[in-house]
C-alpha positions in Angstrom: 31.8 -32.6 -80.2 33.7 -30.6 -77.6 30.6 -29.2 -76.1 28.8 -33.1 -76.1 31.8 -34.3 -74.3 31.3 -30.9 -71.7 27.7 -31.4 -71.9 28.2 -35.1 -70.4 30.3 -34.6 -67.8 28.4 -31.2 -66.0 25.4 -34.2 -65.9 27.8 -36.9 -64.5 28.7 -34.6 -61.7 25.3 -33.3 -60.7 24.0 -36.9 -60.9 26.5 -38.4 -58.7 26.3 -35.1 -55.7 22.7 -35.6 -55.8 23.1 -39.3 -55.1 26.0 -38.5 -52.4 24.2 -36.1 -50.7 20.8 -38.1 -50.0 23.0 -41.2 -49.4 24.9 -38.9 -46.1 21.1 -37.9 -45.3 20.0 -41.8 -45.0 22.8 -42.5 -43.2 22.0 -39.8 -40.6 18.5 -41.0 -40.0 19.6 -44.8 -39.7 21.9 -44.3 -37.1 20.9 -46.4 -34.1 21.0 -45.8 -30.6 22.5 -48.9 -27.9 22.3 -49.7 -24.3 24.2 -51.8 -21.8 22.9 -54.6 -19.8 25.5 -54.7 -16.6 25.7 -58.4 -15.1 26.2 -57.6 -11.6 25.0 -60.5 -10.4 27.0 -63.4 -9.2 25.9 -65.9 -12.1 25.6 -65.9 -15.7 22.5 -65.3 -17.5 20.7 -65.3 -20.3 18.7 -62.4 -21.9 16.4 -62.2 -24.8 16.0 -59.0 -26.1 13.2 -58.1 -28.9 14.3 -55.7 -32.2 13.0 -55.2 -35.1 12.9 -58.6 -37.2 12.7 -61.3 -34.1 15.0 -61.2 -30.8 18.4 -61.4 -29.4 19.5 -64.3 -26.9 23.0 -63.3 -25.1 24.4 -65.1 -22.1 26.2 -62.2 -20.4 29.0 -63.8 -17.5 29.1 -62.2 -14.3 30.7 -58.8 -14.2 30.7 -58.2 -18.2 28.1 -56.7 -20.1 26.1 -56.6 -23.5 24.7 -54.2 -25.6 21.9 -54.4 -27.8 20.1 -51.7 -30.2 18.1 -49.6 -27.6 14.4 -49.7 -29.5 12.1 -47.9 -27.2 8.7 -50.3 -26.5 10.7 -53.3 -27.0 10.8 -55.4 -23.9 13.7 -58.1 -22.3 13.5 -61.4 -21.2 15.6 -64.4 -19.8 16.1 -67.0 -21.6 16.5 -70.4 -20.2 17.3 -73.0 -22.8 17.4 -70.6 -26.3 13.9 -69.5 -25.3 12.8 -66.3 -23.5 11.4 -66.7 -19.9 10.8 -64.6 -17.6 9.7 -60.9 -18.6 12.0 -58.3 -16.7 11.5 -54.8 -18.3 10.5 -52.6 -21.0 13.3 -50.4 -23.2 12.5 -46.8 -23.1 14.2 -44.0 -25.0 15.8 -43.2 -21.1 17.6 -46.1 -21.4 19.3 -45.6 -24.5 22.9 -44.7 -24.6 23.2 -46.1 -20.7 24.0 -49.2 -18.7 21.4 -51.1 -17.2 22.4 -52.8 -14.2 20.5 -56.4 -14.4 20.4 -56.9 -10.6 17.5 -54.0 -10.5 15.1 -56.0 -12.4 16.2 -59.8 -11.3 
């Protein structure tokens, strides 16, 4: 009985650090990369900013900023009214962990 109840628990603990250990290796591939959008413009505006499942639409106030998941191929718009507008660039994998200043590409 003694070496069932020994028997059991040497599986319990392989099973569970072979489910930690791919569970830290998911984790690491998942992790997602962001970028800023810098209003530096004197008005408030809009953006609409494409990911994986549909879009983002942020209104970002003069002199703050936003950041989205940096998806290179993905592209931003505005967005006047809760729909995006006017096409303004495309994310590449330079842009990710920066700030992006908006006045470049208004």
């Amino acid at each position: 009985m003694k070496k069932l109840k020994n028997l059991f628990f040497i599986c319990a603990i392989f099973s569970l650090t072979s489910f930690i250990s791919a569970h830290k290796a998911n984790e690491a591939t998942t992790q997602a990369n962001y970028f800023k959008i810098v209003n530096d413009t004197n008005q408030k505006v809009y953006v609409y900013v494409e990911n994986v499942g549909g879009g983002t639409i942020s209104g970002i106030f003069k002199g703050s900023s936003g950041t989205f998941r940096c998806i290179p191929g993905k592209k931003v718009y505005t967005a006047s009214r809760g729909l995006k507008d006017r096409f303004l660039f495309k994310i590449t994998s330079s842009m990710c962990d920066t700030k992006v200043k908006l006045s470049d590409y208004l």
